[in-house]
ZAVO-260112 format. One record per residue: residue number from 1; residue in three letters; x, y, z of N, C-alpha, C, O in turn. Coordinates in steps of 0.2 Angstrom, whole numbers. Atoms other than C-alpha are relative to their C-alpha. Example, Ala and Ser with C-alpha at 12.3 -4.5 7.8 and 13.67 -1.06 7.14 Angstrom:
! ZAVO-260112
> 1; ala; 4; -6; 0; 62; -22; 39; 4; 6; 0; 9; 5; 3 .
> 2; ser; -4; -6; -1; 68; -5; 36; -4; 5; 3; -1; 11; 4 .
***
This chain:
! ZAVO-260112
> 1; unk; -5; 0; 6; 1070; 753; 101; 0; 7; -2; -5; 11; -3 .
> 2; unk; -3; -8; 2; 1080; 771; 95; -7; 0; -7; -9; -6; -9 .
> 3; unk; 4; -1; 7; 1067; 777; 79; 5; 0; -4; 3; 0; -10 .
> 4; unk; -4; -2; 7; 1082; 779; 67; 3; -9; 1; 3; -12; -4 .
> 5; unk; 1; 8; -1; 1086; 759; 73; -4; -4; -2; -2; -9; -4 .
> 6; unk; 8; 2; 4; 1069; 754; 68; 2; 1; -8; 4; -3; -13 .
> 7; unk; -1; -1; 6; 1070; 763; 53; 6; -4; -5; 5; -7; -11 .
> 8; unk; -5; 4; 4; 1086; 757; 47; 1; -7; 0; 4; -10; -4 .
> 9; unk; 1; 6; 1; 1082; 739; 52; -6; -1; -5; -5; -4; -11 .
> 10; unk; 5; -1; 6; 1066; 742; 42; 0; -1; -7; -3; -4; -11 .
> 11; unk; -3; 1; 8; 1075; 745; 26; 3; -7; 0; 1; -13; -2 .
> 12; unk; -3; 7; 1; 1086; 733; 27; -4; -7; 1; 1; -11; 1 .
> 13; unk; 4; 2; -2; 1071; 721; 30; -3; -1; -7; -4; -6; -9 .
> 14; unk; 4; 0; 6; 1063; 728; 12; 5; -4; -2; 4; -10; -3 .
> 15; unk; -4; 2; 4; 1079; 726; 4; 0; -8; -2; 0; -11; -7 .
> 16; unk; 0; 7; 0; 1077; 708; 9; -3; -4; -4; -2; -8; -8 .
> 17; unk; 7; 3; 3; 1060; 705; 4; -2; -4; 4; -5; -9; 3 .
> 18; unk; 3; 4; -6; 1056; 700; 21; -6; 4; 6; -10; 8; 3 .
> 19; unk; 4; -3; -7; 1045; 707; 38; 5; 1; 3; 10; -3; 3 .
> 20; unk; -4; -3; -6; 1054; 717; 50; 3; -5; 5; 8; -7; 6 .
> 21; unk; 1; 5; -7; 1050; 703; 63; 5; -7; -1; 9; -9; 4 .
> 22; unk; -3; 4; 1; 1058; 690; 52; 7; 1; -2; 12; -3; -2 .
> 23; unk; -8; -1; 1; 1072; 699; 47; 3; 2; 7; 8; -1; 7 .
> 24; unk; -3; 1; -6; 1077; 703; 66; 1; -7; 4; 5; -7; 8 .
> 25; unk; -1; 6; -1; 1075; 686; 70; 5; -4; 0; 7; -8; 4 .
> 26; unk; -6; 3; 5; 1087; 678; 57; 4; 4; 2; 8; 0; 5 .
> 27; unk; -6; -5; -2; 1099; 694; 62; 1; -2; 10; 7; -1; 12 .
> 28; unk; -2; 2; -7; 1098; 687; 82; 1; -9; 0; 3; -14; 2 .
> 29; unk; -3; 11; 1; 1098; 668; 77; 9; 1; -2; 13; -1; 2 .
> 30; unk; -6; -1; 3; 1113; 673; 67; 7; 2; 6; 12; -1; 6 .
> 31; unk; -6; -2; -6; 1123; 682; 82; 1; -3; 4; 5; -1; 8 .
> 32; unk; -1; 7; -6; 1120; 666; 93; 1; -5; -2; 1; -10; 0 .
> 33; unk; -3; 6; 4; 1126; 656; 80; -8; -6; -3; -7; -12; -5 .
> 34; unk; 5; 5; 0; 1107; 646; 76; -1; 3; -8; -2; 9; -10 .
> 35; unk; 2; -4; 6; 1104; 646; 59; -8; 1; -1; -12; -1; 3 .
> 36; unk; 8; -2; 1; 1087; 652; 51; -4; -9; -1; -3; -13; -5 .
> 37; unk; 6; 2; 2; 1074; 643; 52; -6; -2; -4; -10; 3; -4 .
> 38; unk; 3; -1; 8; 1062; 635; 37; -5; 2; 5; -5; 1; 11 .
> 39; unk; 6; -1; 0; 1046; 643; 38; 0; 6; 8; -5; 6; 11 .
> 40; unk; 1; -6; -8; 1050; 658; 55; -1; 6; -3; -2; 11; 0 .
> 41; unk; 3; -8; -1; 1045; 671; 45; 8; 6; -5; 9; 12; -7 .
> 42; unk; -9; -5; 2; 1065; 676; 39; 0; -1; -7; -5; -4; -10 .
> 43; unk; -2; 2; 5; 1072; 678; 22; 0; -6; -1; 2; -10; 3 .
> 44; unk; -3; 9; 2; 1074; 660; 12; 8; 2; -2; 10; 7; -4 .
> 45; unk; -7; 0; 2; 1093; 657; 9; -1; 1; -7; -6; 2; -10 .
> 46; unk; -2; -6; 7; 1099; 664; -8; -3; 3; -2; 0; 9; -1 .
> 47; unk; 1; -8; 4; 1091; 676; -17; -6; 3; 4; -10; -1; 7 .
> 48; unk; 6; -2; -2; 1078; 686; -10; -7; 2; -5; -8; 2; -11 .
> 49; unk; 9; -3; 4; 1060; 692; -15; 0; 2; -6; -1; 0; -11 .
> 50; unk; -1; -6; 5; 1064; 707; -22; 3; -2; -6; 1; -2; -12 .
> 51; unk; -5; 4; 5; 1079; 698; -32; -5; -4; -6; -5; -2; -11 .
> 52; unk; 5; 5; 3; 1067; 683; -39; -5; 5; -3; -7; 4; -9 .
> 53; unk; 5; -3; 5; 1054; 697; -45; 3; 4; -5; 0; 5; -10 .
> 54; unk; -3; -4; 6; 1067; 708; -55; 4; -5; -6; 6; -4; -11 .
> 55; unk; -3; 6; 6; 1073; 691; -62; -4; -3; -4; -3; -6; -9 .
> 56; unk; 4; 1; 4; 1058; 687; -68; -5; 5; -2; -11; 4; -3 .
> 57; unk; 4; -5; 3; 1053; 702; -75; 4; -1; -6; 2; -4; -11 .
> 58; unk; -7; 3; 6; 1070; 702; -85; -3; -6; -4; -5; -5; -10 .
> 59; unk; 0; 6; 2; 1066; 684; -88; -6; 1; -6; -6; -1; -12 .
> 60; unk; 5; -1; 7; 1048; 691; -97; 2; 3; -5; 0; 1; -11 .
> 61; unk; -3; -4; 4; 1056; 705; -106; 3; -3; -4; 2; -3; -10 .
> 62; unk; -5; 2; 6; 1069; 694; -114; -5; -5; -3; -6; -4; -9 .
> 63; unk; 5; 6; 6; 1057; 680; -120; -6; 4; -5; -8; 2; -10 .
> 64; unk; 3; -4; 4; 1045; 694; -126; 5; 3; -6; 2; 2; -12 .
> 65; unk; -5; 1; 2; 1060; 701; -135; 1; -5; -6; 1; -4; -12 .
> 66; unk; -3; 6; 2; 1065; 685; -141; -7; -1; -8; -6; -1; -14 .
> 67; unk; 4; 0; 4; 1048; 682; -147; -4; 3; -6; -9; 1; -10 .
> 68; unk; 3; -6; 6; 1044; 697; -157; 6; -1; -6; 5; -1; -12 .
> 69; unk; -3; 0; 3; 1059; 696; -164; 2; -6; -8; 4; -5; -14 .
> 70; unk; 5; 6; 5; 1054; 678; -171; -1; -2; -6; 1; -5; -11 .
> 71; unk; 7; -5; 5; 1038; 686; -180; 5; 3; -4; 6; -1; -8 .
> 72; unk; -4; -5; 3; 1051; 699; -188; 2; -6; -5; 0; -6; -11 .
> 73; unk; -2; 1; 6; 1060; 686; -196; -3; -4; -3; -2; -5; -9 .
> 74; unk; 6; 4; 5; 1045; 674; -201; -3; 4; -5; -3; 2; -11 .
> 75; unk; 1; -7; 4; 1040; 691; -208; 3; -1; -6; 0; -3; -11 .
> 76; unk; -5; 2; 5; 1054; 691; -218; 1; -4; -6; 2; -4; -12 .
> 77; unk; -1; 7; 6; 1056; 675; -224; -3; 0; -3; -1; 0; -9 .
> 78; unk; 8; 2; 6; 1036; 674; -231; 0; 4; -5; -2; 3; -11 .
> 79; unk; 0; -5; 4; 1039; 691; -238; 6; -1; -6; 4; 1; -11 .
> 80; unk; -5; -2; 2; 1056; 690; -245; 2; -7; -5; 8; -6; -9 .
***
């Protein structure tokens, strides 16, 4: 395999949030028509890895957020 072929599968492999191995896989099941596989190693259908971890980072942020915000106004209230 070309190195700049590798490479560029490789990324696109991270981006997934999967293994090289299981992302070429799914991309050769895909172009003979067989869809992916549970448990081969490939991306899961809808969201990926990376996606699920930046949604639940978000998801901490806003409830932390949220939470303080809360406190501010119990704050408020007891005080005022």
């Amino acid at each position: 395999m070309p190195p700049e072929l590798h490479g560029e599968l490789a990324q696109a492999a991270e981006r997934e949030g999967t293994s090289l191995n299981g992302y070429i896989i799914a991309r050769l099941g895909e172009a003979v028509g067989h869809p992916a596989a549970n448990g081969s190693g490939s991306a899961p259908q809808g969201l990926s890895s990376v996606t699920l971890r930046r949604l639940l980072i978000a998801n901490v942020a806003t409830v932390a957020l949220a939470s303080l915000a809360a406190v501010v106004i119990l704050l408020l209230a007891w005080l005022g």
